[in-house]
Each structure stands twice: as C-alpha cells, then as structure tokens.
N, C-alpha and C positions, 0 to 999 in steps of 0.2 A: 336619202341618197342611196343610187344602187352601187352594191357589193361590187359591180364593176369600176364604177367610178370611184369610189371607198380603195380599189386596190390602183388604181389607174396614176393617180393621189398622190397615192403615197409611196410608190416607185417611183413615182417623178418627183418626188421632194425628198427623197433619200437619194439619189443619183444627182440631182442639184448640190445639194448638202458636198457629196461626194466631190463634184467638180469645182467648189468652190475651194474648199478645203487642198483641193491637188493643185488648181490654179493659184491659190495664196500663196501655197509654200514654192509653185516655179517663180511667183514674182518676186517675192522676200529673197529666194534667194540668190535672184541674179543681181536683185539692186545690192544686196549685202555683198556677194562676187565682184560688181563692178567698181565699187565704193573702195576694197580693198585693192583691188590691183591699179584701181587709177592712184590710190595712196603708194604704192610700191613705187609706180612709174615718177612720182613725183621725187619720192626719196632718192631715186637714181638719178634722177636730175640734180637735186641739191647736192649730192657725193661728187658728179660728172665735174660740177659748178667746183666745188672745195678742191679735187685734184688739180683741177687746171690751174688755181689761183694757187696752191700749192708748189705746183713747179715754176710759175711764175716769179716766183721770190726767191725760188732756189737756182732761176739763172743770172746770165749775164744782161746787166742794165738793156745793153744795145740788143737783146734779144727780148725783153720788159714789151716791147710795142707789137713787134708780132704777134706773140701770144696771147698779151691782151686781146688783141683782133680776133683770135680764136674764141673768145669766150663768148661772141655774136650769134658760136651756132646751135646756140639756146633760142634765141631770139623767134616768139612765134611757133616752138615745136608744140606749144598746144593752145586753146583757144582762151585768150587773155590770160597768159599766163605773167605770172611777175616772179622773181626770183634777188632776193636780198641776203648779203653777206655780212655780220656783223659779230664781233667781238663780244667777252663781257662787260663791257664799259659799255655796250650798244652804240658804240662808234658805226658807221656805215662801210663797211671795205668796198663792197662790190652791190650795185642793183642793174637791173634788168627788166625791164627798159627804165633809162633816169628819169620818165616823167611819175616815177610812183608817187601817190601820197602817201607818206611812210605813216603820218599819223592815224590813219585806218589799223597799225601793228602795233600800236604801242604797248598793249595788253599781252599782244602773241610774245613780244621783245620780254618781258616779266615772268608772262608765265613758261618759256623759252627756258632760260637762265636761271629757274627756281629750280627744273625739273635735272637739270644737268643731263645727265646720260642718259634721259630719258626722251622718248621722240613725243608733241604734241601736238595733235590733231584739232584743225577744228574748220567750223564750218561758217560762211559768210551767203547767208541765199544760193543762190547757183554755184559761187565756187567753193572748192576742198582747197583745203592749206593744209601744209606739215609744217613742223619746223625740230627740228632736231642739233644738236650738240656735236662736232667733230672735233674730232682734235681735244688739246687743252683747255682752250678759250676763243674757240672759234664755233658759231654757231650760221645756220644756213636759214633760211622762209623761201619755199617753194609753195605759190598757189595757181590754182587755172582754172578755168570752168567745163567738166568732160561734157564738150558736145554735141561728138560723136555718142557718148555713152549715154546720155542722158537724150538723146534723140531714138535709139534703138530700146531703153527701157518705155520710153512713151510708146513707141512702137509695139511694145510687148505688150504694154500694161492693155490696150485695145485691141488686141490680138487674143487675147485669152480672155475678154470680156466678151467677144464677138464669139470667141467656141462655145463658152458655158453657156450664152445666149441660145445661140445653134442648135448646142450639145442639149438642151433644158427641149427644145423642141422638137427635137427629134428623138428623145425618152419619150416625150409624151404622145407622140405619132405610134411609137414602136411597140412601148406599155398599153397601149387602146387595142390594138392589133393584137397583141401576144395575149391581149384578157381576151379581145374578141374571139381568139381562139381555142384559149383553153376553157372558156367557160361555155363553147357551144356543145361540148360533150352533155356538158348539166342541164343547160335548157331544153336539150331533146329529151336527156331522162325527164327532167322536172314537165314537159310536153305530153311526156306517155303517162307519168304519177296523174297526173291530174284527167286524164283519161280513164282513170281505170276506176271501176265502180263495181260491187257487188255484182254485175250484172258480167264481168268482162277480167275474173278474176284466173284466168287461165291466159290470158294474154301474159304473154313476157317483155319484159325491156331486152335490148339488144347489149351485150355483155361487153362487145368488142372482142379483138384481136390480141389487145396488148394490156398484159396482166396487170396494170400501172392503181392505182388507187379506187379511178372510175368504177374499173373492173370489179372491184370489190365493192362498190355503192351500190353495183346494178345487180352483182350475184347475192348479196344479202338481200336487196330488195324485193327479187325474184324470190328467193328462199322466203320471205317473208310472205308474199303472197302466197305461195304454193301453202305456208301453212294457215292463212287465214279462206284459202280456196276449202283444204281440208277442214277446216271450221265450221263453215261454213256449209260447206255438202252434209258434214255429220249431224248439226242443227236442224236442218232440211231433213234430212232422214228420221230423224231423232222425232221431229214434229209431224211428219209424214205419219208415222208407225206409233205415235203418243194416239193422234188422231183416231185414225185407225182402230185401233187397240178399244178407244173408249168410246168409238162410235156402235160398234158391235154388239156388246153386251148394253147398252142404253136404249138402242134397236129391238134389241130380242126383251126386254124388258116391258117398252113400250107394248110390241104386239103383246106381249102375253096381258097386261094390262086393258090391251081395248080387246081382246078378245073374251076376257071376263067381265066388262062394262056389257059386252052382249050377247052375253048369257045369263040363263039362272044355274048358277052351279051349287052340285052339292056340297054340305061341309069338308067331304072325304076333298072333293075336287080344287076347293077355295084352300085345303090345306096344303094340297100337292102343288098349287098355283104360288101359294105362299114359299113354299120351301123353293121352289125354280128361283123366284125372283131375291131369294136371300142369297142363296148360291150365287148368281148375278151381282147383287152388293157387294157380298163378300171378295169375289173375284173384283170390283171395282174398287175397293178399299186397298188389297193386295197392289193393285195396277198404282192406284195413285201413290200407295206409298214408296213403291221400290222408285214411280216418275221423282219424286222428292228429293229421298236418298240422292239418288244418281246425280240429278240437280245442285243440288247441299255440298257433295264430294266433288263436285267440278270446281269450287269455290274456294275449298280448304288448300292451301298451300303445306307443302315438306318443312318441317319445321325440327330442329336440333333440342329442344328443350322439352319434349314429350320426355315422360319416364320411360326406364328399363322397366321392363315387361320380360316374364318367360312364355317364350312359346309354347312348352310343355303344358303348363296351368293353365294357358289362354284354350289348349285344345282340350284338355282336360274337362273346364267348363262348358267348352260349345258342346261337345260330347254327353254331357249330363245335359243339356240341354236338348240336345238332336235325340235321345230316347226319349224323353217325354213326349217330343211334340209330332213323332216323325210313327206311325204305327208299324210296328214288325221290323223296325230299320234294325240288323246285325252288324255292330260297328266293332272295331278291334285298333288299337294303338301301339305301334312297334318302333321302336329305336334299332337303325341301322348303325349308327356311331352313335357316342356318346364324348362328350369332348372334356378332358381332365377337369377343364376349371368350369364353373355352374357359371361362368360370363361368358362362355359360349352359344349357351340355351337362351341370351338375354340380347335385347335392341332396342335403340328409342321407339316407342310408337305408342299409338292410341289403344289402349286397348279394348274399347267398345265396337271402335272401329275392325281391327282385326277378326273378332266374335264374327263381324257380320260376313265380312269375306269367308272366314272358315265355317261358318255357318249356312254360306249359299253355297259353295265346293260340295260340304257333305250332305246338301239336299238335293244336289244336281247330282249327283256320285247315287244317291238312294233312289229317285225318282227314274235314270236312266238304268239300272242295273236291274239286269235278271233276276235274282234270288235276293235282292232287297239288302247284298250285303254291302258295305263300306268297309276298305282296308286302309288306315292311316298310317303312316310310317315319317318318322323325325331322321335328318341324316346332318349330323352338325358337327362342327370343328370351332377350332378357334377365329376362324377367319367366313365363314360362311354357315347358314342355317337353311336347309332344302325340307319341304313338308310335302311329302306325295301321299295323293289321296285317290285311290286306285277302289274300280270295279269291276261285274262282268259284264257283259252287254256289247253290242254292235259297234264296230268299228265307225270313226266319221271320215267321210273322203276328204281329200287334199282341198278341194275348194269348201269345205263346211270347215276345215280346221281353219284355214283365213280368215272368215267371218264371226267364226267365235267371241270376239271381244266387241263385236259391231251391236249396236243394243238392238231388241225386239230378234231379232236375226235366230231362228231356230234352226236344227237340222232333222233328216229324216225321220229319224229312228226318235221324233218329239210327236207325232200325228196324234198318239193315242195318249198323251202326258200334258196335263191345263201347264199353262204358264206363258208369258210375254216373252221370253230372251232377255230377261234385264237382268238374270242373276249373273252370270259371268262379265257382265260390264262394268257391274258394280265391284265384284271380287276385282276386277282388273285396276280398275282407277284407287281403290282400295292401298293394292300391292303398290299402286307405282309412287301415291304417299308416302308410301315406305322405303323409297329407291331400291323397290323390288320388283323383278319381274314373273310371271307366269306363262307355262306353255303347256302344249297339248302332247302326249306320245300314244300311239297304240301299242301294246305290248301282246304278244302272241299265249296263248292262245284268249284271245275273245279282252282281255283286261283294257279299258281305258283308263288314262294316267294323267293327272293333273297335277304340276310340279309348281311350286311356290318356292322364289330363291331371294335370299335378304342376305346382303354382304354385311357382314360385322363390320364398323369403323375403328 
C-alpha cells in the first residue's frame, strides 16, 4: 500500500470517527432534550387538569357543570393523549377521554402513591407517562405519544446519517486531492534522486520558493551531493595523479632495463644502471607508502578516548628524529607562550599519528628552505595550542596556497625537490582527526609559515 493511500486512510477514518462521534452526541441529545420537555409539557397538563378540578369543588353546585365542560379543553392537545385523576384510595375522580383502560395503570396507580411527592416517569412503546402527587391525597397520570417529536427525531436521526455518509465522501475526495498535492513536491524530488548518477552529480533539485520542510529535503539533498560531487572529483583526482605518479618512475625503469638487455655494459655501467633503478624503487616504495597512509587516514574517524599526548614531547621526538634522517637539517624549538597549567600543552590524540604530520611539516619546511634551516615555535594557553613551523625560501602565490592540501599538487618553487605533493594532505587530514586545522601565511621577509591549531576541550 502506497504512503498516499496509507495517509488517504487514515484521514478519512479519523474524520469518520470525528463525525460520528459529533453526530452521536447531536442525536442523544436532542432525543434526551425532547424526552424532557415533552415530560414537562405533560406535567403541565396534569397541574392545568388538578386546578381546574380544584376550583370545581370550591364552587357553586349550579356552577359544578360548566366548569366541568371546561376540563374538555384537554381533550386531544396531544396525540393519544389520556389524563386520569385519582386519589390515595385509587378511587378514579376524573379521566380523559372515559374510554381508558385503566387496567394498563395499575402498576403506575402503586408505584404513584409509594413515591408521594415524588413525580414518576415511565415509558409504554411509543408513549411517555408522568404521574405525580398534588395536593394531600390527590395524584394526576398524564400520558401521550409525541408525534410531532418523535417524527422530527426520525427526521434527524436520517438527516445526520445522510451527512456523515456525505461528509465520509467527501474527506475521501478532498484527502486524495490534498495528498495529491502535497506529495507532488516529493515525486518530482523523488523524480530528479533517481536521476542522478555519478555521471550527473552537479545537477540540482529545484529548492523552491517557500522555506516549508520540502525546502529543507531539497537543500540538504543538494548539500549532499555537492559533497559526494566533491568526493568524488578528489577520488578521480587522487587516482588520476596516483596513476600518473606510478606510471613514470615504472616507464623510466622499464627503458633503463631494455636498454641494458641491449647492451654489453661494463661493471662501472651495470652499477651506475643498478643505483638509477634503486633510486626508482625507492622513490616507488616512498610513493606507495605515503598512497597508503593517505588511504588508512581517510578511514579513521575523530574519536574522544585517544590519550592526553603533549605536544612539546611529541615535537621533541620528531625532532630527534628529523636530525637523524634529514642531512644538514638546522632545527630550533621555541615557546611563544607557555600556559600555567602542563594541561595546556596536553589533547586527545594519536600520537604516532601526529609524529607523522609533524614529521612531513618539518621535511617540507627543510626540503623547501634556503639554508636548510627549520624554526619551530609552541604558542599555547589553556584554551588553544598553535605549532608554527616557519622557513626561508620563496613565497607561494594565492592560487598555490588553495591547492596546498589537494594531494600530488606541487608548487613552483618544487621543480628542482623529488617528491609527489602527498605530504601536506596527509599532515592535513591528520590535523582535521584531531578537530584541528592548518593554514599557510607568508611572512616578510622571505619566511614561509605553517600554522597547526588544536582547541583544547
């Protein structure tokens, strides 16, 4: 069953629900309204009936027959109505019209005279009866059949069968219509989703106008692709320039290979051929491993249960490590701040993992700089920790500073220095594990500046 008809359903069975429940309680309570006031009108007949007989006894004999005659204009004010006058002995004073069968009352007569001052209602099929206590020892039985009343309740009772009926029909028209239209918004998106393929990841859904929910299905969705479009081009790039990168040195391998398949060379030459094609490995070993890394680090998620790590000791080590492996590299370590409490200097993270980021910063810091030097500098507080890793060497322009973090992606002032571009990509995804970021500054004269920033929690 579709979601349309699933909603279509069940609006129309909750607006059913609805109508039956409003239409119950107008019929209950007119019948219960009718019930009583035809009960009232009765009583005022049998009061009407007790007055008249009333003053009847309180005249004169020769005046006895007239007013008797009055008491006729009961006679027929409702539909079979009967009206009995009796005592507590259930003597009969007065009825209305004489052909009653009184034995149909003889129970009302009992329970009449048990209740005293009490009025008692009761019901015979179609007609209402009262019968009530006046007076001392005078009690009244007024019954009728309202059929006026009880023609108008039938009248109702089909009358509000016939709306809910209606009313049930015309939900279900209106609910089909109202899905029909609100859920054409979704079929056109659900239309374009299922259009869109790797091949057509720059296409957009249409946002609309009106900031309502949609709106927000189609701008997230949108947001969504634009980051799997980004994904996706860096992939492509990434596999473009992986390619690339390993086709190169496997190329120049190969010839050097067939080109010693045909020759006879000397030992000097098979050795000088050996050392090229080691060079070659080496540089391919480097290539694959940093492809890895970079690979491995796309995978690892931000996680809160890494240990406190200092970052002073963490640079401390790469630093004894970057003189060993780095020749002639002049590195130096300075503190701009130092922050009262040693949990300043401290963050969750990996710390093999940071080695490596600070370990490509100060090989890219040594390999681009003039004079081979490296200036480290710690700037920390209780709230933030900044690691600038400063050299001399050529400025990079505004469009090489953008592509810094793009992997394989070199700049100028790289022509004459081996290497892929994968160190700064990797320092970068590195840092952002660490809900760190890094950026580029040139600083005058000639110093390039690579700033590393980790917000304490």
């Amino acid at each position: 069953m579709s979601l349309k008809l699933k909603f279509t359903i069940t609006f129309t069975i909750f607006v059913s629900i609805l109508l039956l429940i409003i239409s119950s309680g107008i019929y209950v309570f007119y019948v219960r309204y009718r019930t009583t006031d035809f009960y009232r009108r009765l009583r005022d007949e049998g009061i009407l009936l007790y007055d008249q007989y009333n003053a009847i006894n309180n005249l004169k004999p020769d005046s006895s027959k007239l007013l008797l005659q009055q008491l006729n204009i009961h006679r027929n004010s409702y539909y079979e109505e009967e009206l009995i006058l009796f005592d507590s002995s259930k003597n009969i004073l007065y009825t209305e019209p004489s052909s009653i069968n009184l034995n149909t009352y003889h129970s009302v007569f009992d329970k009449a005279i048990a209740l005293s001052n009490q009025e008692y209602r009761f019901i015979d099929g179609n007609r209402n009866g009262i019968a009530i206590n006046v007076g001392d020892k005078y009690f009244f039985i007024v019954s009728a059949i309202d059929k006026n009343g009880l023609q108008r309740q039938h009248f109702l009772q089909w009358f509000l069968l016939w709306i809910m009926l209606l009313g049930i029909i015309l939900t279900a028209f209106v609910s089909y219509l109202f899905v029909q239209s609100l859920f054409r918004p979704l079929m056109s998106l659900s239309a374009q989703m299922q259009k869109t393929t790797e091949l057509n990841l720059t296409d957009r859904l249409n946002e609309g106008k009106h900031r309502d929910e949609l709106y927000q299905i189609a701008k997230s969705f949108n947001a969504m692709l634009e980051r799997l479009n980004q994904s996706f081009e860096s992939q492509k790039n990434f596999v473009h320039h992986a390619s690339h990168e390993l086709r190169t040195p496997l190329a120049t391998m190969l010839a050097q290979t067939e080109l010693a398949l045909g020759k006879n060379l000397s030992e000097d030459e098979y050795r000088t051929l050996l050392s090229s094609l080691r060079d070659d490995q080496i540089a391919m070993i480097d290539l694959t491993n940093s492809l890895l890394l970079l690979s491995q680090y796309e995978r690892i998620n931000v996680t809160n249960q890494w240990p406190l790590v200092r970052i002073d000791e963490v640079l401390m080590e790469t630093i004894g490590s970057a003189r060993r492996m780095l020749n002639g590299i002049d590195i130096d370590l300075d503190f701009i701040n130092i922050p009262d409490d040693e949990k300043g200097l401290m963050l969750h993270g990996n710390e093999a993992l940071l080695k490596v980021a600070f370990s490509n910063l100060i090989k890219n810091a040594w390999q681009y700089s003039v004079n081979k030097k490296v200036m480290l500098s710690i700037d920390a507080s209780n709230n933030y920790i900044h690691v600038l890793v400063d050299n001399y060497g050529q400025h990079l322009s505004v469009s090489e500073i953008e592509k810094l973090k793009v992997p394989f992606f070199r700049g100028s002032n790289a022509v004459a220095v081996k290497g892929f571009g994968l160190g700064l990509s990797i320092v970068h995804r590195i840092v952002s594990l660490h809900a760190g970021t890094f950026d580029y500054s040139a600083i005058k004269p000639d110093i390039n500046r690579f700033t590393v920033h980790f917000k304490l929690s």
